[in-house]
N, C-alpha and C positions, 0 to 999 in steps of 0.2 A: 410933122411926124404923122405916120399913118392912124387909121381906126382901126382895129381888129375884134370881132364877134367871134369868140369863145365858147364851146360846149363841152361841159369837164366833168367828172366823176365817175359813180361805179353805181352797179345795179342797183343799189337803196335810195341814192340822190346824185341827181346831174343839175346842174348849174349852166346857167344862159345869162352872161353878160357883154356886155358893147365896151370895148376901153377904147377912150380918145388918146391923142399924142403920147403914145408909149413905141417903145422899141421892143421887137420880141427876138430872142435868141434862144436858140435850139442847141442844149450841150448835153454830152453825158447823159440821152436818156430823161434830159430836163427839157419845159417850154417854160421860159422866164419872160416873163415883160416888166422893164425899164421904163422910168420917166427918170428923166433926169439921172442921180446916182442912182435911187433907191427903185429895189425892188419891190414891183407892189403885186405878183400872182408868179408864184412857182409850182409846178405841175409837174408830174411824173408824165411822159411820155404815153404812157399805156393807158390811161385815165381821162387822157384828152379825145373827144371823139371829132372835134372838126375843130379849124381857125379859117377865118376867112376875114380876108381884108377888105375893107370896106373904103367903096370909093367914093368922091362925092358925084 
């Protein structure tokens, strides 16, 4: 499963995190990432300011 680097929020606080083997799915104005069943970061669309997949 992929790495994905994350930058999320809004003009008071942005958030920078690295997720290892997650799935992300883009539905509805959502960016979800998946491990396994459970959802562990769901975002509003408009909040997320880049994803970038990290390769090794």
């Amino acid at each position: 499963m992929p790495t994905y680097r994350i930058v999320y929020g809004d003009d008071q606080q942005v958030v920078r995190e690295t997720y290892d083997d997650v799935e992300l799915v883009r539905e509805d104005g959502w960016v979800v990432l998946f491990r396994g069943g459970d959802a562990i970061l769901r975002a509003r669309e408009e909040h997320v300011q880049s994803v970038e997949e990290v390769t090794a």
